[in-house]
Backbone as a chain_set.jsonl record, in Angstrom:
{"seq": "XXXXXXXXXXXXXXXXXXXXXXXXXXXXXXXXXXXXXXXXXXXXXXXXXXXXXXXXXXXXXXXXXXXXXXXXXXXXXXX", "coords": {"N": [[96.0, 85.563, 84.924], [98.865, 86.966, 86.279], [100.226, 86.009, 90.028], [100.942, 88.558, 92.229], [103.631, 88.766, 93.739], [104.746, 88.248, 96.965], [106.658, 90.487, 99.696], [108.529, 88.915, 101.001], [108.933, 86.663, 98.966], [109.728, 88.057, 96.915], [112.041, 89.349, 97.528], [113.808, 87.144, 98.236], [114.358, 86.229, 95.678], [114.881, 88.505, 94.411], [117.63, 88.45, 96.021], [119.235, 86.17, 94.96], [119.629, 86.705, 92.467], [121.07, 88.646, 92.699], [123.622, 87.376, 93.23], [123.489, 85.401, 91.097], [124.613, 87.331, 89.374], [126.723, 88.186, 90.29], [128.313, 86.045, 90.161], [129.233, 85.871, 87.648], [128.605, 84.062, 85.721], [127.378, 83.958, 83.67], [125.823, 85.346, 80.168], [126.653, 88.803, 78.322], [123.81, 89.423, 77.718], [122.051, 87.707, 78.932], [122.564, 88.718, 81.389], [121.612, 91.447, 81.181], [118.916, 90.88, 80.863], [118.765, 89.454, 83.638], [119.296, 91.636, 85.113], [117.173, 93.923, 84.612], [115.206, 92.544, 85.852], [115.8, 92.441, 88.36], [115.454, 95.284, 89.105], [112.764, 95.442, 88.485], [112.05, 94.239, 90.83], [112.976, 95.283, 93.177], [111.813, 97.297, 92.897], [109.275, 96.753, 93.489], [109.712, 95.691, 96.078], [110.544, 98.014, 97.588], [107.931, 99.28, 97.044], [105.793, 98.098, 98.382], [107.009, 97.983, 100.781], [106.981, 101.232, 101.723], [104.191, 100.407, 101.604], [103.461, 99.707, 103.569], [104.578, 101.19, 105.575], [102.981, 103.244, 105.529], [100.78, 102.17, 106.27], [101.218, 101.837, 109.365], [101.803, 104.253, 109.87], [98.937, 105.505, 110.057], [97.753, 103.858, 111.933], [99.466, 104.44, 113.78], [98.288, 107.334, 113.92], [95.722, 107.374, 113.906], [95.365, 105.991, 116.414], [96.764, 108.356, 117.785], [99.237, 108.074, 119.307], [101.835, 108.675, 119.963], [105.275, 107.715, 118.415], [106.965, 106.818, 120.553], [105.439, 106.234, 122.768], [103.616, 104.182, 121.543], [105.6, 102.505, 121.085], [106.665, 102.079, 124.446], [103.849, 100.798, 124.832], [103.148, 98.722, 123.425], [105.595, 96.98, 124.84], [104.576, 96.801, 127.268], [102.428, 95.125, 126.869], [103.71, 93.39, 126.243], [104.305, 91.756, 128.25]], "CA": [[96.647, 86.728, 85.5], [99.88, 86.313, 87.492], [100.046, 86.215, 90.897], [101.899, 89.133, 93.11], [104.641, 88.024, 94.525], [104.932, 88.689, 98.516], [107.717, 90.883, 99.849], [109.329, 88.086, 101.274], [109.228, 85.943, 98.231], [110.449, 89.308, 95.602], [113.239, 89.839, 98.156], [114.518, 86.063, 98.122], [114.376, 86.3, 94.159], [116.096, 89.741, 94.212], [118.617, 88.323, 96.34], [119.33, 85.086, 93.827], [119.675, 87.533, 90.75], [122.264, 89.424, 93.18], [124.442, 86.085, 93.665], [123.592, 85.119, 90.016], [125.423, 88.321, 88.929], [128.33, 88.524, 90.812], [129.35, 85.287, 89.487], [130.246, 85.748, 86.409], [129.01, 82.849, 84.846], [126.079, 84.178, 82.626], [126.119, 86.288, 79.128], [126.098, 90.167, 78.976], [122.638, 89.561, 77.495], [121.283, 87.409, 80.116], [122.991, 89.503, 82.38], [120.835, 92.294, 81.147], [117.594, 90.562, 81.452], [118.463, 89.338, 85.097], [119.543, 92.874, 86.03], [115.993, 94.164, 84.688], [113.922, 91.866, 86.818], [116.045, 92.782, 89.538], [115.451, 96.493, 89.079], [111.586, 95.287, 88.872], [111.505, 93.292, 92.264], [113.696, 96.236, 93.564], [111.017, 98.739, 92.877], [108.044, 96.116, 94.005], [110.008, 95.539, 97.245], [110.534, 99.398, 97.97], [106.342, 99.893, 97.037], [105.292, 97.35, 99.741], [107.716, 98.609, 102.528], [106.476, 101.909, 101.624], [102.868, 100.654, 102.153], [103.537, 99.379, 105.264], [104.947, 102.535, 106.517], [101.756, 104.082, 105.203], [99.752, 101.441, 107.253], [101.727, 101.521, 110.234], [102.074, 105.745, 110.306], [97.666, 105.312, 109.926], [97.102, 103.135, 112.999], [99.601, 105.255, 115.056], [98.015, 108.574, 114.101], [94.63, 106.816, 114.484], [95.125, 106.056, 117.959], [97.167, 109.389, 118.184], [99.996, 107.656, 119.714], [103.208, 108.916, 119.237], [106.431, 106.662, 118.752], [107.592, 106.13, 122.111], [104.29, 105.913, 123.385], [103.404, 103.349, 121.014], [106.893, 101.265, 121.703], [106.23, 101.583, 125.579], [102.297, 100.451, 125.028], [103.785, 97.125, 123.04], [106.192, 96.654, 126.027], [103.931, 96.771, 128.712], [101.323, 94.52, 126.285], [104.415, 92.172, 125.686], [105.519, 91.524, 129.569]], "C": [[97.727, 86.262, 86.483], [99.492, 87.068, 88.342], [100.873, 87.763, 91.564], [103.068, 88.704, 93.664], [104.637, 88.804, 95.9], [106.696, 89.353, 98.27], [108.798, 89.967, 100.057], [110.213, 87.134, 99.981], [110.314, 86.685, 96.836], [111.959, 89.276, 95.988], [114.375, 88.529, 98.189], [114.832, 86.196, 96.421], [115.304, 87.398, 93.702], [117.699, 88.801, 94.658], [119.689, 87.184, 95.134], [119.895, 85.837, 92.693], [120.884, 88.16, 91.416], [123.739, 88.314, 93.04], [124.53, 85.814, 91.951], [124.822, 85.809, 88.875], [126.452, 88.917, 89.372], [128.781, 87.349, 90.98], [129.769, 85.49, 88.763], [130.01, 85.051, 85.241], [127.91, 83.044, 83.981], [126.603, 85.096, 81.346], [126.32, 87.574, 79.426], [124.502, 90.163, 78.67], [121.779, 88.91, 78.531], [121.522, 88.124, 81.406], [121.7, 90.727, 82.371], [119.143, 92.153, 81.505], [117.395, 90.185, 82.722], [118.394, 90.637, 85.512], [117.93, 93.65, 85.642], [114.799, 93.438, 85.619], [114.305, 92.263, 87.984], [115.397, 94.077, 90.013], [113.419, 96.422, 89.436], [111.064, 94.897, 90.3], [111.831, 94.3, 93.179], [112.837, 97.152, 94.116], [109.295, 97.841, 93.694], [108.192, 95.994, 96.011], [109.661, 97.062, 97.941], [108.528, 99.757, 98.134], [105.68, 99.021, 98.397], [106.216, 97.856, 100.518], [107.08, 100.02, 102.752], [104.81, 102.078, 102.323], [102.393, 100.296, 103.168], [103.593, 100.43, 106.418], [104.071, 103.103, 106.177], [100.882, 103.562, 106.518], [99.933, 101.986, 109.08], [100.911, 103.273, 111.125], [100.139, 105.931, 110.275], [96.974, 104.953, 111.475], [98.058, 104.16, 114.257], [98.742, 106.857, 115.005], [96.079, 108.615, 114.373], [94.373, 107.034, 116.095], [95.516, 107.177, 118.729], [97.986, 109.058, 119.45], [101.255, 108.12, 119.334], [104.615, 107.302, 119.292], [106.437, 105.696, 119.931], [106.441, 105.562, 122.613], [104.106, 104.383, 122.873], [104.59, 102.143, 120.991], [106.416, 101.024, 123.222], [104.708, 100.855, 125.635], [102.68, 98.899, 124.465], [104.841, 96.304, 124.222], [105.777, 96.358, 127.099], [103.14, 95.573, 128.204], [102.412, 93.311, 126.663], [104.679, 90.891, 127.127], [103.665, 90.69, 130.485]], "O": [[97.561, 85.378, 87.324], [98.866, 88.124, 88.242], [101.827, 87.864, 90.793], [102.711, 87.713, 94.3], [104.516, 90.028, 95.855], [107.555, 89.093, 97.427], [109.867, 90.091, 99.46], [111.42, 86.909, 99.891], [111.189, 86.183, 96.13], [112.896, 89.204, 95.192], [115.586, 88.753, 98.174], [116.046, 86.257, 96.228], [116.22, 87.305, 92.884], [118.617, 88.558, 93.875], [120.746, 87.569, 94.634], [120.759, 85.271, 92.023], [121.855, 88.239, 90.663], [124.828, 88.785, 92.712], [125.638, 86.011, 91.452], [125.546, 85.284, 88.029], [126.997, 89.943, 88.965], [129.645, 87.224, 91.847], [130.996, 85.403, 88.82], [130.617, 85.111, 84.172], [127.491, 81.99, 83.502], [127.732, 85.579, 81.437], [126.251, 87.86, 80.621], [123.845, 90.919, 79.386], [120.821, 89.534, 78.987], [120.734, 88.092, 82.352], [120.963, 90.904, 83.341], [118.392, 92.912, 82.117], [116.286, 90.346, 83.232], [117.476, 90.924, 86.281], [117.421, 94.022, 86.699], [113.702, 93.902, 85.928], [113.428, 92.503, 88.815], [114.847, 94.114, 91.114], [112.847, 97.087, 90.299], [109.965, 95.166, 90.786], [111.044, 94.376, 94.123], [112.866, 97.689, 95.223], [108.436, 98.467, 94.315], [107.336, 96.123, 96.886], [108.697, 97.244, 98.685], [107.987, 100.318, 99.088], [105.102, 99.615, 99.307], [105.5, 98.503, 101.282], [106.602, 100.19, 103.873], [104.286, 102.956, 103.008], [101.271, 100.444, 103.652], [103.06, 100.56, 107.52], [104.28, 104.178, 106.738], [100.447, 104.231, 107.454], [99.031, 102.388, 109.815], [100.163, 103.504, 112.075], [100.027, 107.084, 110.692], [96.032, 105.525, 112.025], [97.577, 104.543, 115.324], [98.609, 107.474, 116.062], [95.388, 109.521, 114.84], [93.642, 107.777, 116.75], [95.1, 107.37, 119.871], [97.664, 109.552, 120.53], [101.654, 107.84, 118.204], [104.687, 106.3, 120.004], [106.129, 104.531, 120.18], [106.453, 104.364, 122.898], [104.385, 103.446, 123.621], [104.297, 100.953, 120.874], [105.828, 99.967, 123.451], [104.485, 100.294, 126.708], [102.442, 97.946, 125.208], [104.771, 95.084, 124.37], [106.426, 95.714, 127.924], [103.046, 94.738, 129.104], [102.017, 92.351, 127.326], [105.048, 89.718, 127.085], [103.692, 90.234, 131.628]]}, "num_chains": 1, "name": "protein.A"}
């Protein structure tokens, strides 16, 4: 079974396929198969940021912290 790829690692790989394809120097057919993986890593990237902001919007409504609150409470933690 393949692995996942991390956001970090999808987003370096996206970027590569971006550079790859605004050279110039590939087919239209390989072109087409980079631009599909892109469109895949694209949509993998977007689902993890997504589930972050799921996580995130969880632990503040958990603690029933709003925003600010929750910026000044990291500020005061940080100092």
């Amino acid at each position: 079974m393949k692995k996942e790829l991390s956001f970090e690692n999808a987003l370096k790989r996206l970027e590569e396929i971006v550079g790859t394809l605004e050279s110039g120097n590939i087919t239209l057919e390989e072109s087409l198969i980079v631009y599909q993986e892109g469109v895949m890593l694209s949509k993998l990237c977007n689902d993890k940021l997504k589930e972050a902001e799921g996580k995130v919007m969880k632990i503040i409504n958990k603690d029933e912290l709003s925003y600010e609150e929750f910026s000044l409470q990291n500020n005061v933690e940080e100092r």
